[in-house]
Every structure is written in structure tokens, then in C-alpha cells.
mmCIF file of the N, C-alpha and C atoms, coordinates in Angstrom:
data_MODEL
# 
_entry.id   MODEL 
# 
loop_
_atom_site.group_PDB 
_atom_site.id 
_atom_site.type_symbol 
_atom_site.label_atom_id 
_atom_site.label_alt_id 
_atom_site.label_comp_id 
_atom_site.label_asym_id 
_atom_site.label_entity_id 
_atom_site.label_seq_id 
_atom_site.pdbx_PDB_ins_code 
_atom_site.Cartn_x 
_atom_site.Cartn_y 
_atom_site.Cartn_z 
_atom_site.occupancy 
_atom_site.B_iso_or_equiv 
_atom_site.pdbx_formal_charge 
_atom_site.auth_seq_id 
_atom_site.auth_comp_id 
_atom_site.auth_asym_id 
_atom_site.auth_atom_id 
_atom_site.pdbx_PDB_model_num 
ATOM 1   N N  . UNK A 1 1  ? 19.952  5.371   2.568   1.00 0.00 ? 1  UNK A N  1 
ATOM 2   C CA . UNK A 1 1  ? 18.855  4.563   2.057   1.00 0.00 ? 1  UNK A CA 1 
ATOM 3   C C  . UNK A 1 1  ? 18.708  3.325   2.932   1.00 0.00 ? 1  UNK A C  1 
ATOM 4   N N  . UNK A 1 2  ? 17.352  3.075   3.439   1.00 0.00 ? 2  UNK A N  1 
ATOM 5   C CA . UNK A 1 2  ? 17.426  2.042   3.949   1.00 0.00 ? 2  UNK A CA 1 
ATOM 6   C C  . UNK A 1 2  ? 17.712  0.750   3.021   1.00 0.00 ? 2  UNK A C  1 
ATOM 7   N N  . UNK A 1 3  ? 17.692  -0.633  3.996   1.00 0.00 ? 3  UNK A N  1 
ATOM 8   C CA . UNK A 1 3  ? 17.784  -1.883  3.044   1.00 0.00 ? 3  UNK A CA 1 
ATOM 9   C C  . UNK A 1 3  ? 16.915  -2.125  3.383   1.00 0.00 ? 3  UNK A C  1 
ATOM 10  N N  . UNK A 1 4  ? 16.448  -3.091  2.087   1.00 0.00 ? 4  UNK A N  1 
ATOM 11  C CA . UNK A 1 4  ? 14.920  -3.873  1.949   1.00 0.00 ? 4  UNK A CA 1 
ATOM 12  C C  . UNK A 1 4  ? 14.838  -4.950  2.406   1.00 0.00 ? 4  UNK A C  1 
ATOM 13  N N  . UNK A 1 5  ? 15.678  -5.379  3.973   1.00 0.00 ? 5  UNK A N  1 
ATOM 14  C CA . UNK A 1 5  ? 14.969  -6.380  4.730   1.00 0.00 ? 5  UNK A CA 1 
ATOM 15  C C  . UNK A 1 5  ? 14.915  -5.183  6.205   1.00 0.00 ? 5  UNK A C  1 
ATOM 16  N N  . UNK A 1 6  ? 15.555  -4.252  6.404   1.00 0.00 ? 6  UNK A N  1 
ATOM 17  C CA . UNK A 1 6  ? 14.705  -3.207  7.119   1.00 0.00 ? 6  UNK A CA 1 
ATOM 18  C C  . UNK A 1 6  ? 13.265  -2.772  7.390   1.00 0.00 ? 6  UNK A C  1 
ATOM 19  N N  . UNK A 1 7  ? 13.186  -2.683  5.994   1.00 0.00 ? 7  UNK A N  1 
ATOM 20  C CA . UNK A 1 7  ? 11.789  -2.548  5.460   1.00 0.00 ? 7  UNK A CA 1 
ATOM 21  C C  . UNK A 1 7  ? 10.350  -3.298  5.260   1.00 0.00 ? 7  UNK A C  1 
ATOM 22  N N  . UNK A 1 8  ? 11.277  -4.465  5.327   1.00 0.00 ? 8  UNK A N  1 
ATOM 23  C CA . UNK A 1 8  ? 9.887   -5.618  5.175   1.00 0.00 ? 8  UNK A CA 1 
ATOM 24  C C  . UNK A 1 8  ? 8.661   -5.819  6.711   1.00 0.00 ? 8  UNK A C  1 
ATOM 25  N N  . UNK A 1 9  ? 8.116   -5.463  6.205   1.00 0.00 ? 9  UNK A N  1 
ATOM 26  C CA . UNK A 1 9  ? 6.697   -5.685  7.642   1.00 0.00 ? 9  UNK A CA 1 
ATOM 27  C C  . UNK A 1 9  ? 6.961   -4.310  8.390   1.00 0.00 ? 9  UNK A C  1 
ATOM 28  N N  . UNK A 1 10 ? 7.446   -3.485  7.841   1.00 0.00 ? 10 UNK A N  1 
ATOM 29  C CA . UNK A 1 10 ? 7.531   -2.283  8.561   1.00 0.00 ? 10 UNK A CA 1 
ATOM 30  C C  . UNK A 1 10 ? 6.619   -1.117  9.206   1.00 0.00 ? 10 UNK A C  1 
ATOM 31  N N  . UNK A 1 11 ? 5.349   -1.825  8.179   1.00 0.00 ? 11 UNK A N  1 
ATOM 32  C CA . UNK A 1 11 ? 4.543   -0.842  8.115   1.00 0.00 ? 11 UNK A CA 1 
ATOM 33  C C  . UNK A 1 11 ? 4.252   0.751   7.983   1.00 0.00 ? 11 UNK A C  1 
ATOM 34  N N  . UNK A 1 12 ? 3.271   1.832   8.183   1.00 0.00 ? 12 UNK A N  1 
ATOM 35  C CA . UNK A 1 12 ? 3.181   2.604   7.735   1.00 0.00 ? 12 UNK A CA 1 
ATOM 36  C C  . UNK A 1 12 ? 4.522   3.745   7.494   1.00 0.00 ? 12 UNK A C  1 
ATOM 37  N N  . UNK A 1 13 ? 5.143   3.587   8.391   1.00 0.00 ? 13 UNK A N  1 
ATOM 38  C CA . UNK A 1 13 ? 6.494   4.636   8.549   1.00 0.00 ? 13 UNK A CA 1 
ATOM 39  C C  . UNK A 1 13 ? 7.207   4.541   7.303   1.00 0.00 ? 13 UNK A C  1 
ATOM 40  N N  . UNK A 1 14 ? 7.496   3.610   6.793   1.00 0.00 ? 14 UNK A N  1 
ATOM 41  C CA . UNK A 1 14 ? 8.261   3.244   4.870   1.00 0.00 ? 14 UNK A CA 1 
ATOM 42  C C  . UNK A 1 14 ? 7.274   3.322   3.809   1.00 0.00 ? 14 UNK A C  1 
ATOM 43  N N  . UNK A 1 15 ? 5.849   3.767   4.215   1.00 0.00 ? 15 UNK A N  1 
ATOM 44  C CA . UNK A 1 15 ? 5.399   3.811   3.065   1.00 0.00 ? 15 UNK A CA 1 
ATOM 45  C C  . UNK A 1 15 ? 6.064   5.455   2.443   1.00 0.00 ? 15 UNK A C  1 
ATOM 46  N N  . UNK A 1 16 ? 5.820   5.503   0.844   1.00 0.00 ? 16 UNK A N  1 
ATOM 47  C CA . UNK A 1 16 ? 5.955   6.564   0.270   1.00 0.00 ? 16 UNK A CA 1 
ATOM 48  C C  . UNK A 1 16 ? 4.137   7.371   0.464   1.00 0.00 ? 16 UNK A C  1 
ATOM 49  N N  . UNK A 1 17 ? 4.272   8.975   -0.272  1.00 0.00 ? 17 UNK A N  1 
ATOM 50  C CA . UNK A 1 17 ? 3.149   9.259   -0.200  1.00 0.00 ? 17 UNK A CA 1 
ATOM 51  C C  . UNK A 1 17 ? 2.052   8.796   -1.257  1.00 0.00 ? 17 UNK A C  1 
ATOM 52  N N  . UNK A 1 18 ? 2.435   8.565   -2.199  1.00 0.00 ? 18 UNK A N  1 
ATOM 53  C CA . UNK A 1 18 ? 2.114   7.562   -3.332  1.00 0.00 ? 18 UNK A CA 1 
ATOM 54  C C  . UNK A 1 18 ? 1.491   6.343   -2.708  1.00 0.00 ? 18 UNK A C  1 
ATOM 55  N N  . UNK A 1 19 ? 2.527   5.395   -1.968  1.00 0.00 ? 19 UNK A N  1 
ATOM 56  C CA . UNK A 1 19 ? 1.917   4.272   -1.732  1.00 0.00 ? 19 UNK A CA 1 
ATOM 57  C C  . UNK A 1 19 ? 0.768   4.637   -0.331  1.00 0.00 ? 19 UNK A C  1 
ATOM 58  N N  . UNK A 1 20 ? 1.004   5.627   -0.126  1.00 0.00 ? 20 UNK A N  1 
ATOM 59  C CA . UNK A 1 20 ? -0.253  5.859   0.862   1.00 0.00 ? 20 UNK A CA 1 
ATOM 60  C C  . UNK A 1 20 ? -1.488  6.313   -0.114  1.00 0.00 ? 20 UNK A C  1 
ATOM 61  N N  . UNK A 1 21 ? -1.418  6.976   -0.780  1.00 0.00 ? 21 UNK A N  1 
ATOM 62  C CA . UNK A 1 21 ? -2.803  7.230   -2.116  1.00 0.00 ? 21 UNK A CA 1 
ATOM 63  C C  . UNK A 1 21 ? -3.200  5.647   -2.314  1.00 0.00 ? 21 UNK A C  1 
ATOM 64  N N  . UNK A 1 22 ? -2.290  4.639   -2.335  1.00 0.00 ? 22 UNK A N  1 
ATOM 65  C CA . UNK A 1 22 ? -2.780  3.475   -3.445  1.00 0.00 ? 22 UNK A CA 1 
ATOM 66  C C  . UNK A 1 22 ? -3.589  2.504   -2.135  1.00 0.00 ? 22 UNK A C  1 
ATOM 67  N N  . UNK A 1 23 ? -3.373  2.982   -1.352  1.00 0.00 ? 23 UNK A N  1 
ATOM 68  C CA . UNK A 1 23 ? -3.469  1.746   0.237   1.00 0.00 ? 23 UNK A CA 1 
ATOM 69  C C  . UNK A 1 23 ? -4.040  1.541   0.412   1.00 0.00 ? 23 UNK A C  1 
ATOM 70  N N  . UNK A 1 24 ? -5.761  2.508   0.364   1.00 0.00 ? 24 UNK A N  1 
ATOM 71  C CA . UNK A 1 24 ? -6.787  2.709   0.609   1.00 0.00 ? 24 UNK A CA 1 
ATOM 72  C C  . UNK A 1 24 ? -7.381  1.948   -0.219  1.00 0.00 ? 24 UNK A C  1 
ATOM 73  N N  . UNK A 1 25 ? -8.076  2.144   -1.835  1.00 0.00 ? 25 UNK A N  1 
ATOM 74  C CA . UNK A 1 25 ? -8.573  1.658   -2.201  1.00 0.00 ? 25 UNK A CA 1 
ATOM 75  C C  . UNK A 1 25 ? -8.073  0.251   -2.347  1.00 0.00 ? 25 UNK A C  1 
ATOM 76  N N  . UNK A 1 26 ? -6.838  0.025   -2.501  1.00 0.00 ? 26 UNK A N  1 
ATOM 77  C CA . UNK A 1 26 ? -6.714  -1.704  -2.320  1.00 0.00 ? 26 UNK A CA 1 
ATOM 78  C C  . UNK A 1 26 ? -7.140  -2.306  -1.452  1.00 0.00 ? 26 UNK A C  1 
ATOM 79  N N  . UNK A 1 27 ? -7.301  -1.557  -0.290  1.00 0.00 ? 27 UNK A N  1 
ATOM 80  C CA . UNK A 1 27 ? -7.615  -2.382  0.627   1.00 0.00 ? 27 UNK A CA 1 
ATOM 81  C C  . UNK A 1 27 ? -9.044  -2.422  1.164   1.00 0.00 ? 27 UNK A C  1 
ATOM 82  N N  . UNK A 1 28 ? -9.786  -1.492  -0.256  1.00 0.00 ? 28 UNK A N  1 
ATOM 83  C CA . UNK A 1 28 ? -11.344 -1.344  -0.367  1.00 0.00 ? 28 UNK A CA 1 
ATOM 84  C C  . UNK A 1 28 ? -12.064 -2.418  -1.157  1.00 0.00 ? 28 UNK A C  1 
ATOM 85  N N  . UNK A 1 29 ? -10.481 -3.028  -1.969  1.00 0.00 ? 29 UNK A N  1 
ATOM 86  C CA . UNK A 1 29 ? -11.159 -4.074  -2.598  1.00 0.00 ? 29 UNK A CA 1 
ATOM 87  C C  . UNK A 1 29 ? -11.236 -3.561  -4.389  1.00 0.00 ? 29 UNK A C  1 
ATOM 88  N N  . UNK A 1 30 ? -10.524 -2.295  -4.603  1.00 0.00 ? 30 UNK A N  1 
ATOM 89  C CA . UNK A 1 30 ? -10.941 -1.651  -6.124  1.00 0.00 ? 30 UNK A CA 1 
ATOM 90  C C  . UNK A 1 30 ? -9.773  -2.401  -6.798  1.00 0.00 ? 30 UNK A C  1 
ATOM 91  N N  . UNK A 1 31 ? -10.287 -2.969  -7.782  1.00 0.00 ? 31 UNK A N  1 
ATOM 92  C CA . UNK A 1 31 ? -9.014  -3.146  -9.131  1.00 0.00 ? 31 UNK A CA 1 
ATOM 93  C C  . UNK A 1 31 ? -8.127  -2.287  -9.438  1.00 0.00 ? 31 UNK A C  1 
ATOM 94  N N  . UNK A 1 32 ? -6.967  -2.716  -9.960  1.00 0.00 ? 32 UNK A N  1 
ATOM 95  C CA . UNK A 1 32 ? -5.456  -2.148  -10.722 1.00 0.00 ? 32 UNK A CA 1 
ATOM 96  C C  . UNK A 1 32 ? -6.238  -0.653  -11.294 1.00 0.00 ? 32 UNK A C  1 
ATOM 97  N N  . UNK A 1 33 ? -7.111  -1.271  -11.795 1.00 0.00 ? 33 UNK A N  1 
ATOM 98  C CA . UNK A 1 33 ? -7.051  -0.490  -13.329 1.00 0.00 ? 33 UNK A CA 1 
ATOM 99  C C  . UNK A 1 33 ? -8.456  0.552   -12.796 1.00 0.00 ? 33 UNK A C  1 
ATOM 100 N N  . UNK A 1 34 ? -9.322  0.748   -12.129 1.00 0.00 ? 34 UNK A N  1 
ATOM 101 C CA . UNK A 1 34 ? -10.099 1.529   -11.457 1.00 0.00 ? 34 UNK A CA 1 
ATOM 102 C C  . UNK A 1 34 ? -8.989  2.276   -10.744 1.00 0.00 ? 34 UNK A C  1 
ATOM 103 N N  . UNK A 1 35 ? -7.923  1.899   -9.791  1.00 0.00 ? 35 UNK A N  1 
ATOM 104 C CA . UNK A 1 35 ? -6.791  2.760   -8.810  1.00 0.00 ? 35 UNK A CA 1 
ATOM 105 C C  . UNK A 1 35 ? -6.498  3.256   -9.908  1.00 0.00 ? 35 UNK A C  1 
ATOM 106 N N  . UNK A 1 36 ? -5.856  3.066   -11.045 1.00 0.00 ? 36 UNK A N  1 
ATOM 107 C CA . UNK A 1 36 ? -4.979  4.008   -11.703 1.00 0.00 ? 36 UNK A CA 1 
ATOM 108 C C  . UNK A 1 36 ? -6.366  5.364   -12.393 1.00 0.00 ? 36 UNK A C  1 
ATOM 109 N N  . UNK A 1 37 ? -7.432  4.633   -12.883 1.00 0.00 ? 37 UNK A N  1 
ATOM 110 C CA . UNK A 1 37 ? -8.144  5.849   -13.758 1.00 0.00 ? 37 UNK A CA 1 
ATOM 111 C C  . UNK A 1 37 ? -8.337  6.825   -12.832 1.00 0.00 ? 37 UNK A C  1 
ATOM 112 N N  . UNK A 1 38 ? -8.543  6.699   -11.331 1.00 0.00 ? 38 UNK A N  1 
ATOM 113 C CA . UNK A 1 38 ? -9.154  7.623   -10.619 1.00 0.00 ? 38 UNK A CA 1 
ATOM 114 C C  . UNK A 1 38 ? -7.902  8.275   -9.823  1.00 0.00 ? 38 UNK A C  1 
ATOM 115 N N  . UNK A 1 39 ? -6.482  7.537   -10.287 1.00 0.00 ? 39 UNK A N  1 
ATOM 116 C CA . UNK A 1 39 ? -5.112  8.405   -9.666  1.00 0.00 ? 39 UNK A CA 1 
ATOM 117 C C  . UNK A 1 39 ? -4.420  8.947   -10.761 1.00 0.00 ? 39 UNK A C  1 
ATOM 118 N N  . UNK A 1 40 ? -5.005  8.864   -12.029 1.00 0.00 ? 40 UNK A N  1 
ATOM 119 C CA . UNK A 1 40 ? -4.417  9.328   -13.516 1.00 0.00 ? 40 UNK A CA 1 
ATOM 120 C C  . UNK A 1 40 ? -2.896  9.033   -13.193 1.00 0.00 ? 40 UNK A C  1 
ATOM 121 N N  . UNK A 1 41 ? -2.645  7.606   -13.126 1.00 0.00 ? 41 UNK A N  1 
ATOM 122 C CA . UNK A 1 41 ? -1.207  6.752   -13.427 1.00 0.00 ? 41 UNK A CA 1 
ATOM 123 C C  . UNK A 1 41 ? -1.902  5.486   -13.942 1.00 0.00 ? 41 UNK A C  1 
ATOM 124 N N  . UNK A 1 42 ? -1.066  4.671   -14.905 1.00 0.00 ? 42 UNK A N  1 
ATOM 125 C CA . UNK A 1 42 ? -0.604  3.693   -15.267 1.00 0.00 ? 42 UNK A CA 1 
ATOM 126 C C  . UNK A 1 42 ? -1.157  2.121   -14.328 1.00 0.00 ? 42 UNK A C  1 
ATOM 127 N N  . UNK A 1 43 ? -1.682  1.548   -15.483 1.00 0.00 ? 43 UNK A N  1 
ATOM 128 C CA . UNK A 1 43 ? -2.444  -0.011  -14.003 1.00 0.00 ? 43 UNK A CA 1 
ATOM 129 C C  . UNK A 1 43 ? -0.935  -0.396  -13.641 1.00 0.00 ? 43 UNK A C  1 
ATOM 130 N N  . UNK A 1 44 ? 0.182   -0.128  -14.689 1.00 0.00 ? 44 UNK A N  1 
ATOM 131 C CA . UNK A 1 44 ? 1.378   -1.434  -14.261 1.00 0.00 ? 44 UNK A CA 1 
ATOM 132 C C  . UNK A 1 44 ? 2.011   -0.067  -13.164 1.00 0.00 ? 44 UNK A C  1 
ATOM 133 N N  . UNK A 1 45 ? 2.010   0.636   -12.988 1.00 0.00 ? 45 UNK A N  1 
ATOM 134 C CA . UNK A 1 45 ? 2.165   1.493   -11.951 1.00 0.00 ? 45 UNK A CA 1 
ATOM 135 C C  . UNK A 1 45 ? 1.611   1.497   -10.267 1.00 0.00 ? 45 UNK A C  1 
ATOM 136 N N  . UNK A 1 46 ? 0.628   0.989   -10.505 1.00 0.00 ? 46 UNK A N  1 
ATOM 137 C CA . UNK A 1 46 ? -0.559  0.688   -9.720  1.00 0.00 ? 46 UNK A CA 1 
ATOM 138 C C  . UNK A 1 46 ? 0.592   -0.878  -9.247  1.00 0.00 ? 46 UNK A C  1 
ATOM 139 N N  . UNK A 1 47 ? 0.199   -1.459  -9.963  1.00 0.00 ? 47 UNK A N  1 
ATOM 140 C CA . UNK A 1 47 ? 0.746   -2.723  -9.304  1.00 0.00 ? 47 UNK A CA 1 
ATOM 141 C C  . UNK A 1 47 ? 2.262   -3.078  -8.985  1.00 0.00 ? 47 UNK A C  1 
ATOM 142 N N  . UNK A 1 48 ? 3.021   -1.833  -8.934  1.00 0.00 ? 48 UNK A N  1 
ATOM 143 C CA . UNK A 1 48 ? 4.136   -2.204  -8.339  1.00 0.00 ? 48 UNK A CA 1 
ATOM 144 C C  . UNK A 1 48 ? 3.772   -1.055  -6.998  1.00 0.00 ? 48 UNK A C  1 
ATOM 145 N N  . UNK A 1 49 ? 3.384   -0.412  -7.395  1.00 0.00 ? 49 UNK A N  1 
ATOM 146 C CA . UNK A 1 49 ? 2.709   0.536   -5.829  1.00 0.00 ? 49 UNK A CA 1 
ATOM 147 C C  . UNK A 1 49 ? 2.202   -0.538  -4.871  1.00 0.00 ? 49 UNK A C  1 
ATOM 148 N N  . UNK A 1 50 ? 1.526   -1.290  -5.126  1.00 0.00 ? 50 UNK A N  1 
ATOM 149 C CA . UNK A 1 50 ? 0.480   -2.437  -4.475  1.00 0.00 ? 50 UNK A CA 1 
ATOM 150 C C  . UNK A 1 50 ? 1.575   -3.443  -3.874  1.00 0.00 ? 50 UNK A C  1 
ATOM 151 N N  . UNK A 1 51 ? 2.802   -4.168  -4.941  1.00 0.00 ? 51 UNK A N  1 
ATOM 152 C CA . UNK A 1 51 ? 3.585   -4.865  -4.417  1.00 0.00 ? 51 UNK A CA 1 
ATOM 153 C C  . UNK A 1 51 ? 4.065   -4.598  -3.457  1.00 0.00 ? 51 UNK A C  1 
ATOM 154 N N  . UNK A 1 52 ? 4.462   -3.216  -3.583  1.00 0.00 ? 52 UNK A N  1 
ATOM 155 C CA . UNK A 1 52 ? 5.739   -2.711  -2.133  1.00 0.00 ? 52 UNK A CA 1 
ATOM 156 C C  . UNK A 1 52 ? 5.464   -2.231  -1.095  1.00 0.00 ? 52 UNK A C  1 
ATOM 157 N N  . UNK A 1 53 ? 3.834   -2.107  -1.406  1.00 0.00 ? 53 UNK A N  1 
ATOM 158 C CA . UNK A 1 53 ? 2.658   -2.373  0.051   1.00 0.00 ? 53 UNK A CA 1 
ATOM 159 C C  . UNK A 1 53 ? 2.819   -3.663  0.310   1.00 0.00 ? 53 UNK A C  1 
ATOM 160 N N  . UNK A 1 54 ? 2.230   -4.295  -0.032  1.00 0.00 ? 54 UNK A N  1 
ATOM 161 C CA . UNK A 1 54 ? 2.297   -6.058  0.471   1.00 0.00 ? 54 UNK A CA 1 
ATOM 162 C C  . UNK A 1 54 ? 3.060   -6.106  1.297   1.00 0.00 ? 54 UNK A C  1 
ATOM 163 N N  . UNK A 1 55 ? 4.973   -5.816  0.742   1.00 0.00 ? 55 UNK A N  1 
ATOM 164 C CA . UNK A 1 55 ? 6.046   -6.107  1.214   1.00 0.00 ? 55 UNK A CA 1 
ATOM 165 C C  . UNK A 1 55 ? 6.332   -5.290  2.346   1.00 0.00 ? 55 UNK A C  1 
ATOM 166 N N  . UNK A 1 56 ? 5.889   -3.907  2.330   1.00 0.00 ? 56 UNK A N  1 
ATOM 167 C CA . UNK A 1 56 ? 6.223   -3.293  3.596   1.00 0.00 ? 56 UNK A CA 1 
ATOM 168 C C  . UNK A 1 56 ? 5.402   -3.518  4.635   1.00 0.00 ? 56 UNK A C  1 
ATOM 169 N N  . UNK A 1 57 ? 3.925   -3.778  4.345   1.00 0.00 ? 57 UNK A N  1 
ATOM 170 C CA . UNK A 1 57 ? 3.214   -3.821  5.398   1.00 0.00 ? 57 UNK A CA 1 
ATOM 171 C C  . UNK A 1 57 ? 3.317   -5.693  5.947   1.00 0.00 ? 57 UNK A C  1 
ATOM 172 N N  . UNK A 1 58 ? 3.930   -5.852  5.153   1.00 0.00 ? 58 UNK A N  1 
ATOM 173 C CA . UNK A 1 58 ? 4.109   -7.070  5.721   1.00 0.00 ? 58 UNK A CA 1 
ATOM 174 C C  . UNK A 1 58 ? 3.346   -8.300  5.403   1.00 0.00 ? 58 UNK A C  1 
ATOM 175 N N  . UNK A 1 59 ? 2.045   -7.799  4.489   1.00 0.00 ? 59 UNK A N  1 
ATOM 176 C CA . UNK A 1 59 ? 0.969   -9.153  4.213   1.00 0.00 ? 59 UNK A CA 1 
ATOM 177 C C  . UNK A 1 59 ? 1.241   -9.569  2.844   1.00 0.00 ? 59 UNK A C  1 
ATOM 178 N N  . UNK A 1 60 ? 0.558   -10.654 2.304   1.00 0.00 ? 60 UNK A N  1 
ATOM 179 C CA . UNK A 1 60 ? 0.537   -11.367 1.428   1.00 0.00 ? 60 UNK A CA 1 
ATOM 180 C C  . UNK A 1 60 ? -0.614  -11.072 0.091   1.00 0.00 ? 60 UNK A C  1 
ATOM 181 N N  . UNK A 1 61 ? -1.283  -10.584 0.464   1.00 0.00 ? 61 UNK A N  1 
ATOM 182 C CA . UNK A 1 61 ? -2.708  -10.540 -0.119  1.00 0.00 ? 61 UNK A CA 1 
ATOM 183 C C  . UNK A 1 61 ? -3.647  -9.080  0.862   1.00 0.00 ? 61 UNK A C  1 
ATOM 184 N N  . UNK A 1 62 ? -5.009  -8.742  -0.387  1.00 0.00 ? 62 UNK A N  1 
ATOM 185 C CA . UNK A 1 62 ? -5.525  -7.807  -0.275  1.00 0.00 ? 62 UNK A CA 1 
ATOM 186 C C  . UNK A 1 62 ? -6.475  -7.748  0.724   1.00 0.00 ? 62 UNK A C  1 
ATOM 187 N N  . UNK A 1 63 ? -6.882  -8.775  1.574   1.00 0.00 ? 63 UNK A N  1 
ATOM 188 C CA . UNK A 1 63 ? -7.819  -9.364  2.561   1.00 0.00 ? 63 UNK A CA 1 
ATOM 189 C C  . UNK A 1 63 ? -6.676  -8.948  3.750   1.00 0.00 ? 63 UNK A C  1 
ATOM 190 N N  . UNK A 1 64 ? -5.519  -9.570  3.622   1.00 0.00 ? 64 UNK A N  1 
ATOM 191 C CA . UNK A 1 64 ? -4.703  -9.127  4.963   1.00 0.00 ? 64 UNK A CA 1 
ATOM 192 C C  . UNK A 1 64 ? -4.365  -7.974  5.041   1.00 0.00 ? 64 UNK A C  1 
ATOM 193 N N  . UNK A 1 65 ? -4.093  -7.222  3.518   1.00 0.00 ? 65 UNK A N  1 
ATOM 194 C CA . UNK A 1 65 ? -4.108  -5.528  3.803   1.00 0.00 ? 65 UNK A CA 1 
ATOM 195 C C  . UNK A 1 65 ? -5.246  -4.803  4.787   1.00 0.00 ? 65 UNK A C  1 
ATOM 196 N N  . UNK A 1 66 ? -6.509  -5.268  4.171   1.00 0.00 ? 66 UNK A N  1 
ATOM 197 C CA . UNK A 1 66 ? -7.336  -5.175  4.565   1.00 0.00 ? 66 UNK A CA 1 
ATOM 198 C C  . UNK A 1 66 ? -7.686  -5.142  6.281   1.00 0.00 ? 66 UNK A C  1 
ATOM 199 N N  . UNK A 1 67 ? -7.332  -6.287  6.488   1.00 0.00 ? 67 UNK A N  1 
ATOM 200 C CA . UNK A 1 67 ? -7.519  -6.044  7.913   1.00 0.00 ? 67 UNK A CA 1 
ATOM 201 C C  . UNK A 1 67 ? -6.592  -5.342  8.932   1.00 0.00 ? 67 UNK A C  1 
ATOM 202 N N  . UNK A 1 68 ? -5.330  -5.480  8.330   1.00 0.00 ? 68 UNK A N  1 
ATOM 203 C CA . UNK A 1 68 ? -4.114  -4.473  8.540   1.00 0.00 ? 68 UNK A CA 1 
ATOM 204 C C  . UNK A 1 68 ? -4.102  -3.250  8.840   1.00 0.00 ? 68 UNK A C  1 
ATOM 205 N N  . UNK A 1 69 ? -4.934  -2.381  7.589   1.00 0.00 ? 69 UNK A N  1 
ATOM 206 C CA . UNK A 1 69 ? -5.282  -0.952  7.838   1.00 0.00 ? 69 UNK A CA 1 
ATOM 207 C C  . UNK A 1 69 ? -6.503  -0.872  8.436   1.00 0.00 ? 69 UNK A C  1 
ATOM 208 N N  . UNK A 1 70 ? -7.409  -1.681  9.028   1.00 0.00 ? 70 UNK A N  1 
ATOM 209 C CA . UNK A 1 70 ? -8.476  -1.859  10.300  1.00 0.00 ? 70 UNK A CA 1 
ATOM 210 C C  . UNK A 1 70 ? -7.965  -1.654  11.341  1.00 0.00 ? 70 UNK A C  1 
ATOM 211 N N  . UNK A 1 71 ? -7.553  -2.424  11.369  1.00 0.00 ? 71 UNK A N  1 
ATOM 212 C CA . UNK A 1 71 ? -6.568  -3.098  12.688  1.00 0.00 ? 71 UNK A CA 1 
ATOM 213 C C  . UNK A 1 71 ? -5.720  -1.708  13.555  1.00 0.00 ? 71 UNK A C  1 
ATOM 214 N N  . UNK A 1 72 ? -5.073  -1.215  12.029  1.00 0.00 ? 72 UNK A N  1 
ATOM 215 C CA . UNK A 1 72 ? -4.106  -0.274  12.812  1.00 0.00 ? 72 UNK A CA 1 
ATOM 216 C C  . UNK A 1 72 ? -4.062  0.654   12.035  1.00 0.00 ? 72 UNK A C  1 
ATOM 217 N N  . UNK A 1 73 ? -5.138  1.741   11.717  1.00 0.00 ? 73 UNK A N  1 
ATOM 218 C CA . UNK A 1 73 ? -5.039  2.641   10.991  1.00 0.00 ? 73 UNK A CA 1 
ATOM 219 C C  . UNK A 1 73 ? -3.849  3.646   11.136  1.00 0.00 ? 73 UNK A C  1 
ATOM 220 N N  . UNK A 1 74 ? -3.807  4.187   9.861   1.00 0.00 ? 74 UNK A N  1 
ATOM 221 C CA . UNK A 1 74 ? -2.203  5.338   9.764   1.00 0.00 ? 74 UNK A CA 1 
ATOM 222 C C  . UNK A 1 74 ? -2.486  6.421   10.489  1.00 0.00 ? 74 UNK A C  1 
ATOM 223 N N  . UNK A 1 75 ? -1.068  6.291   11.491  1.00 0.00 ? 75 UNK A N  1 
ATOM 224 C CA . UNK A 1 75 ? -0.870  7.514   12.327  1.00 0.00 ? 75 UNK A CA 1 
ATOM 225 C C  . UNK A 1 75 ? -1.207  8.657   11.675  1.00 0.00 ? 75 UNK A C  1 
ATOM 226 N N  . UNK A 1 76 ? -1.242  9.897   12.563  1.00 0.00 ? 76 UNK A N  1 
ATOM 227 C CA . UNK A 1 76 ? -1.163  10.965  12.136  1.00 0.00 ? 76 UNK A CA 1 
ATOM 228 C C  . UNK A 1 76 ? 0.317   11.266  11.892  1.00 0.00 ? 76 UNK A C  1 
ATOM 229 N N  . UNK A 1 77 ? 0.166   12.252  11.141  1.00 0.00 ? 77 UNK A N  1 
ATOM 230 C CA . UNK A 1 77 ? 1.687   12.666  10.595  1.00 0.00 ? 77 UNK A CA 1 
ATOM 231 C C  . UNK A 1 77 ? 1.294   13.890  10.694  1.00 0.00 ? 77 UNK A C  1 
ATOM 232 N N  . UNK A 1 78 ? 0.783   14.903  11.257  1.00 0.00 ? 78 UNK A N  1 
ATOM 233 C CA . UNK A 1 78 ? 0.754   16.104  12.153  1.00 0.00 ? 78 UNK A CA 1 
ATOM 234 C C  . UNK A 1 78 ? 1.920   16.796  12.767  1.00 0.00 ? 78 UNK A C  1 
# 
């Protein structure tokens, strides 16, 4: 298992496949609770998905996600 200062700002390579479902629309700008109705999970689910984005990708907020997954969209995994 890695450790969680490994992990911090790591970007896409530590995400789970989960937190890759949630990445997108956060960083489209959709609410907790819109991500969960349209991923049939839980808003407080949603927002620990969202946290450990923040933390892996390294930003603070949904504007820096935002430009984050612009910036440097997810490899292929091919």
C-alpha cells in the first residue's frame, strides 16, 4: 500500500476507477448531490471521492481541478 504523502499531487496514476467517474463532472462544475443521482451513490460518498481528488491531484478547489484536467488530460490506459 502506498503512503499518503506518496500520493499527494500525484495525479492521475493514484486515482481509483471510482474517483475517475467522479473527476469529470466536478470538474464540470456539477454539485455533490447531482454526481451522486446520476452515479446512484450517496452525496456523502461523492464528497469523500471529491476530497481524495483534491488531495491526489494535488489542488485545493474545483476551479484548479478544473484547469488541471485541461491542462493535462488522463492518459490512456490502453
Amino acid at each position: 500500500m502506498k503512503r499518503l504523502d506518496d500520493i499527494e499531487g500525484a495525479g492521475w496514476s493514484v486515482l481509483t476507477a471510482r474517483e475517475r467517474d467522479v473527476i469529470h463532472p466536478v470538474a464540470e462544475g456539477k454539485s455533490n448531490k447531482l454526481i451522486a443521482i446520476e452515479l446512484g451513490i450517496s452525496m456523502r460518498t461523492v464528497e469523500a471521492h471529491r476530497a481524495r481528488i483534491f488531495y491526489k491531484m494535488g489542488v485545493r478547489n474545483a476551479v484548479q481541478l478544473a484547469r488541471e484536467v485541461c491542462s493535462n488530460p488522463e492518459p490512456d490506459t490502453d
